[in-house]
N, C-alpha and C positions, 0 to 999 in steps of 0.2 A: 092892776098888775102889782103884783108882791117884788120884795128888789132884795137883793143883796150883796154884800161886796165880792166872797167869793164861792163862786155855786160848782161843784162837781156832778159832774153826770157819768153813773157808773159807781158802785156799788160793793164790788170784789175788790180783791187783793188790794189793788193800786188804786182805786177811790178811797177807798178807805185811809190806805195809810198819806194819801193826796191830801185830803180831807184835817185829817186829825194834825200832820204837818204841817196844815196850813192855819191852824187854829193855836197852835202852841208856839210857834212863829212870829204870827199875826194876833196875838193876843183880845185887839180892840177890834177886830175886822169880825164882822157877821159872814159865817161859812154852813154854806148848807149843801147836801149833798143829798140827789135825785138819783132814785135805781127804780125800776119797774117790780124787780123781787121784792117781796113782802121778808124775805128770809134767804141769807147768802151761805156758799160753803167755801170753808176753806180748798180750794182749788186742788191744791194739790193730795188730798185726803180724800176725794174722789173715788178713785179704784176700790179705799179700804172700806168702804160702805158693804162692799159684795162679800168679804168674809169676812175681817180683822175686826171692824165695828158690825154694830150691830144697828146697822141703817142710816141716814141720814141725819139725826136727828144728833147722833155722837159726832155728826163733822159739822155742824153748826157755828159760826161767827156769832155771837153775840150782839143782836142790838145796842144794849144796854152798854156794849164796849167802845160803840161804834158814838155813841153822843155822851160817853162820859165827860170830856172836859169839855163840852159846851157846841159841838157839831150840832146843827138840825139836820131832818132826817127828814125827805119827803118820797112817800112813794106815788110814782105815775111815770110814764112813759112818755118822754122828750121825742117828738115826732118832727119840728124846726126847729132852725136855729137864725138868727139872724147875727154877724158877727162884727158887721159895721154899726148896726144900734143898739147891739150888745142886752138881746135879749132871746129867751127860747119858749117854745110852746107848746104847750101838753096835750096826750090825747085828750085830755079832757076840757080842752081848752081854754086852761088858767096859763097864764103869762107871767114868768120871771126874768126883770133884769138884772142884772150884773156888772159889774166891775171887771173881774177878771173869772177867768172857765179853763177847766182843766176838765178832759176828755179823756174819760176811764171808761170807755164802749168795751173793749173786750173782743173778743173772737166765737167762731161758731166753730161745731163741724165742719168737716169735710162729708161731702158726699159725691167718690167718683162718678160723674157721669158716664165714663166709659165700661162701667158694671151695672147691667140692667137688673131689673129686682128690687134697687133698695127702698121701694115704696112698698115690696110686703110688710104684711104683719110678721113682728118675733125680728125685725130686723131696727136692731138700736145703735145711737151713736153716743157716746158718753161727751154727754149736755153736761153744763154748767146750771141747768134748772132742777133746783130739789124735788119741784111737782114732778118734772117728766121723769126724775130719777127714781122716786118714789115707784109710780107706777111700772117701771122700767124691772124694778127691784121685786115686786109683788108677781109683773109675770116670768120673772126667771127664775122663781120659787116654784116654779108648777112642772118646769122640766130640766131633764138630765144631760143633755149636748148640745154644747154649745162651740160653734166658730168663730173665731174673732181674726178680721183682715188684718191686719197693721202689726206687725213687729215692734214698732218703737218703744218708746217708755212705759205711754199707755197702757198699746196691745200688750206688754211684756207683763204689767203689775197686774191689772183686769184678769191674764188668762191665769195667772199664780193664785191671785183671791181667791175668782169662780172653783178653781179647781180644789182650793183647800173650805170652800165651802160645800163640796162633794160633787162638783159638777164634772163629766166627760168632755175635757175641755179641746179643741186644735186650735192653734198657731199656725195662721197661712202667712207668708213673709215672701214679696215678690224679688225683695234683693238676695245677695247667696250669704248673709245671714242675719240675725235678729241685733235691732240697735247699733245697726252699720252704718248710720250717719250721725251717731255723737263716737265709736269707741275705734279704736284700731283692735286687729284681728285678733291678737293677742286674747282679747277681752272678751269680743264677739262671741267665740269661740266657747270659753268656758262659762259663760254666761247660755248658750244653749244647749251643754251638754249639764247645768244646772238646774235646769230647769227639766229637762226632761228627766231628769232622776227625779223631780219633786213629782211627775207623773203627768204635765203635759206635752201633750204630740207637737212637735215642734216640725212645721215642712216649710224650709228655707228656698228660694229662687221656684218659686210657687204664685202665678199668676192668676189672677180669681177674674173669670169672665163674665159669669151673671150667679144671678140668685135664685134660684124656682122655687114653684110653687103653686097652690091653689088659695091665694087668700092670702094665707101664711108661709112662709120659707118652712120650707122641706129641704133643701140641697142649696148645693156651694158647685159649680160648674165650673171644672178647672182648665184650664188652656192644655191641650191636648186630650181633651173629653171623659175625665174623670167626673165623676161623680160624688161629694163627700156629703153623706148623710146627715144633717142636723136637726134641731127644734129650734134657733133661733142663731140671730150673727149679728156682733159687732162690731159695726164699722169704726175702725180708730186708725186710722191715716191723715191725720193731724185737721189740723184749724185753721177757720179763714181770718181776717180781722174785720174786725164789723166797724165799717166806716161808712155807710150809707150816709148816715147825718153830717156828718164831716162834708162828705165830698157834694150832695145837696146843698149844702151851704157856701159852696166853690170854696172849698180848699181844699191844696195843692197834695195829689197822694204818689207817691214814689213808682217804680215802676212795678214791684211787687204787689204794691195796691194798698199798702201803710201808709197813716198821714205824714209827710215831711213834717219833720221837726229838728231843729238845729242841738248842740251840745248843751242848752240851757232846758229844752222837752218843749221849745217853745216853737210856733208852727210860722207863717208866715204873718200872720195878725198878732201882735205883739202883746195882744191882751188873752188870748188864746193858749193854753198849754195842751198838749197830748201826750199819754202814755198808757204801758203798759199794753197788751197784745194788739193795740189798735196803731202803737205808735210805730214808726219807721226805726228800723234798729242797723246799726253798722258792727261790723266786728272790731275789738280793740285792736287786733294784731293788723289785720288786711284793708278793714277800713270800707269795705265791702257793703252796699246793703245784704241782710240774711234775714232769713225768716225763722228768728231762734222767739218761743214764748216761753216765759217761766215766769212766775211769781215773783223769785225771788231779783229779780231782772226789772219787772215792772214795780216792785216796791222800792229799790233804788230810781228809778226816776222820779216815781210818783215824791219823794224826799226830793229832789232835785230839783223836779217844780216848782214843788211847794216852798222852797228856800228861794226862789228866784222869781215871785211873781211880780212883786213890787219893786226890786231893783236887783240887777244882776249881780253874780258875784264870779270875779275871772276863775277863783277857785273852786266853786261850787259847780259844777261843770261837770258831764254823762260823756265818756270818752270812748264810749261803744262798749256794747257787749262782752262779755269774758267766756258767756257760755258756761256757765259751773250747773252741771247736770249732777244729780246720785240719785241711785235706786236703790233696792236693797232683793234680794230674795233668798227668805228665810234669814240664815244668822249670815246671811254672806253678803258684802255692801260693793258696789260700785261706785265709781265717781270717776268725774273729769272735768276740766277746765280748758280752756283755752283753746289750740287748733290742736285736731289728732294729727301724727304723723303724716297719712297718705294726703290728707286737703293740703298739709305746708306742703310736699313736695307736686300737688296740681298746680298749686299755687307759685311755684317758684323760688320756694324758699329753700336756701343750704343750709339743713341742719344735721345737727349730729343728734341721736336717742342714746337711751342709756335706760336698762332696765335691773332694778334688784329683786327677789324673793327672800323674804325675809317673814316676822312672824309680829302680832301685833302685841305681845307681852314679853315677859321673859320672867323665869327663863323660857323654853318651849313647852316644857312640862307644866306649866301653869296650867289651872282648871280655865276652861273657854277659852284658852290660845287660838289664834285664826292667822291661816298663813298671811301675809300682806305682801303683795305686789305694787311697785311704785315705776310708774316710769313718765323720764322727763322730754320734749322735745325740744330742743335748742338752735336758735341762730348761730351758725358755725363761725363768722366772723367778728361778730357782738360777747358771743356768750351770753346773750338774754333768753330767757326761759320764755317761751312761749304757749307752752302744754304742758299738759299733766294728768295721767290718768291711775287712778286707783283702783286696787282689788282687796280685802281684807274684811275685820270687823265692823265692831259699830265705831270704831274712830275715824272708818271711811270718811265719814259725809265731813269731818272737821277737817282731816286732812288735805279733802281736795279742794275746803276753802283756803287753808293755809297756801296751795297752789295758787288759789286765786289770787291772793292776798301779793303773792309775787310774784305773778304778771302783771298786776295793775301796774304795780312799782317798778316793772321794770328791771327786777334783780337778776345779777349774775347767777352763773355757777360757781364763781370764788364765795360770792354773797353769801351762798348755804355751806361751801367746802367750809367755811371759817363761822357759820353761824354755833352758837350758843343755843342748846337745847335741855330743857326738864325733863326727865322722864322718872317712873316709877312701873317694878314690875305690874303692878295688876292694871295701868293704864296707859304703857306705851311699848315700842319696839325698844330693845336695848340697846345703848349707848354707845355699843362696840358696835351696834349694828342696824342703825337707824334706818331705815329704805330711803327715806327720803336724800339723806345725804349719802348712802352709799350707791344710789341713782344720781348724784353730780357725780361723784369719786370715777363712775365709769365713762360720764362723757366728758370728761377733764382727762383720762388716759385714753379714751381714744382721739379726743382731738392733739395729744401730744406725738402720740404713734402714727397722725395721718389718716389713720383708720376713716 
């Protein structure tokens, strides 16, 4: 049996940066980390392999990045684990122990059972495996129409690539519109009439019954007996978290089916860590379990772990999710943070919104101007910022970290009414007219009028 002090299992995102965190932390500690891939991709670069890149091989991680400052790197597939003698077992049946384990398992597909078909041919799920991506990629090079289930981030970027790589692309979306469980309608809205100006068929509160075919998908069988013709269909209705080995090894998984892990990513075996889409996630604001996965999500714990395996730190501490989602389509960026509107008020919460339109340079006549839309949601009693969602350029995606950036903290709307801002024509909104602060300006006068 080979030993070490601290072994990761899991490879993507949050291995990785588990991994390298745990090595630059722990200096003198032996850290090695076990993935089954021979070759990882960046997660979220995913969709851009179908047009933007040109194949998988441009969204590649780096080995050589991955054991720069002293990480080992073992490939094989962790089939047990034992977590009381604190060791695990390969298919190949070489035995590693350990000190301490952080659990970067990861998520799979979805595949509805409730839509018969999805065992033909031409019918793909967007895998986190380069092989099946690869081959994935070769046969959707051979035809022109393609269907993709799922609205969400996913389905949304998938059906934009495929189609600007020349493919007849539909958008089937069962809710009444695309990306309606991270955005409010606002958003929703012109995000699908965006998209269908770039040329994909967008059909919203569109239930898909089954798949047909002879072999291969031929049709998309819609609830009330429509018929839509394809060559092939993607399924992207999100991810499970893959915690077989986890919960084989008896430990404790939530009710969603994520490993419990407390505010340090540590699970109930103190020498144990979990993260990233395998681990149990709460929302900052509600405190809720959710089933939010992102990268950028699992690479903050995976840091969190990795700072707390050897001795806790009161500060060093995962206070639940923020949720900070961005896409982009074409030159036009989305973002958002925190709780949309409609969940705070399921939820229970009095808040006041406030939205501005405004433009992301200045003056407007600037070359590449992009209109920017900002809007806040707020605890009406507090004044604490709980949401935030953006529309505009490519300053979207920093923007709607800066959102993030205060709701972690907690800040008011006097916070931003009195904040201190940089700006410069060719890289920000102007100064007479910032969205973000003239989105407090508006719910600081409606909450003064009662509104």
């Amino acid at each position: 049996m080979q030993t070490t002090h601290i072994l990761v299992i899991g490879g993507s995102a949050s291995g990785i940066v588990a991994a390298k965190t745990a090595k630059a932390f722990h200096p003198n500690k032996d850290v090695l980390l076990v993935r089954r891939e021979p070759e990882a991709l960046t997660p979220c670069g995913i969709p851009y392999i179908f047009g933007t890149l040109e194949g998988s091989e441009q969204d590649l991680i780096s080995n050589a990045a991955v054991t720069a400052n002293g990480v080992r790197m073992l490939i094989g597939e962790v089939v047990e684990l034992d977590p009381e003698q604190r060791f695990c077992r390969l298919a190949s049946g070489e035995e590693i122990g350990f000190e301490k384990l952080v659990l970067a398992l990861g998520s799979t597909p979805k595949l509805p059972k409730a839509i018969a078909g999805c065992g033909l041919g031409n019918v793909f799920t967007i895998s986190k495996d380069k092989v099946f991506l690869d081959e994935m990629c070769n046969r959707l090079a051979e035809i022109s129409r393609v269907a993709i289930v799922g609205g969400g981030f996913i389905g949304v970027e998938v059906a934009d690539e495929l189609h600007k790589a020349g493919k007849q692309v539909t958008l089937l979306e069962r809710l009444p519109h695309i990306l309606e469980l991270a955005f409010d309608i606002e958003l929703t809205v012109k995000a699908e009439e965006l998209l269908a100006q770039r040329g994909v068929s967008v059909r919203t509160s569109t239930r898909v019954e089954a798949l047909i075919g002879e072999g291969r998908v031929s049709g998309v069988k819609l609830h009330g007996g429509e018929t839509l013709e394809t060559e092939a269909v993607i399924v992207a209705v999100g991810y499970q978290p893959t915690t077989g080995l986890a919960e084989k090894a008896g430990l404790e998984l939530n009710r969603l089916g994520f490993i419990k892990v407390n505010e340090y990513m540590m699970t109930e075996n103190r020498n144990i860590f979990a993260v990233g889409d395998c681990a149990e996630k709460k929302s900052f604001v509600t405190r809720e379990p959710i089933n939010v996965m992102l990268a950028s999500t699992a690479c903050a714990e995976a840091r969190i772990a990795a700072l707390n395996l050897y001795r806790l730190s009161a500060v060093k501490t995962f206070g639940g999710t923020i949720a900070i989602y961005s896409t982009a389509l074409g030159d036009v960026a989305f973002g958002v943070a925190g709780e949309r509107e409609s969940y705070a008020r399921e939820r229970g919460f009095d808040i006041v919104t406030g939205t501005f339109a405004g433009v992301d340079k200045h003056p407007a006549q600037m070359p590449g101007v992009q209109p920017q839309l900002v809007k806040l949601i707020v605890a009406r009693e507090s004044g604490v910022i709980i949401g935030g969602q953006v529309m505009g350029g490519a300053s979207t995606g920093e923007l709607t970290n800066l959102i993030g950036f205060i709701i972690q903290n907690r800040m008011t709307i006097n916070s931003i009414l009195t904040a201190q801002i940089g700006t410069h024509p060719l890289l920000t909104a102007p100064p007479t007219a910032y969205p973000l602060i003239k989105a407090a300006e508006a719910i600081a006068l409606a909450s003064r009028s009662g509104d």
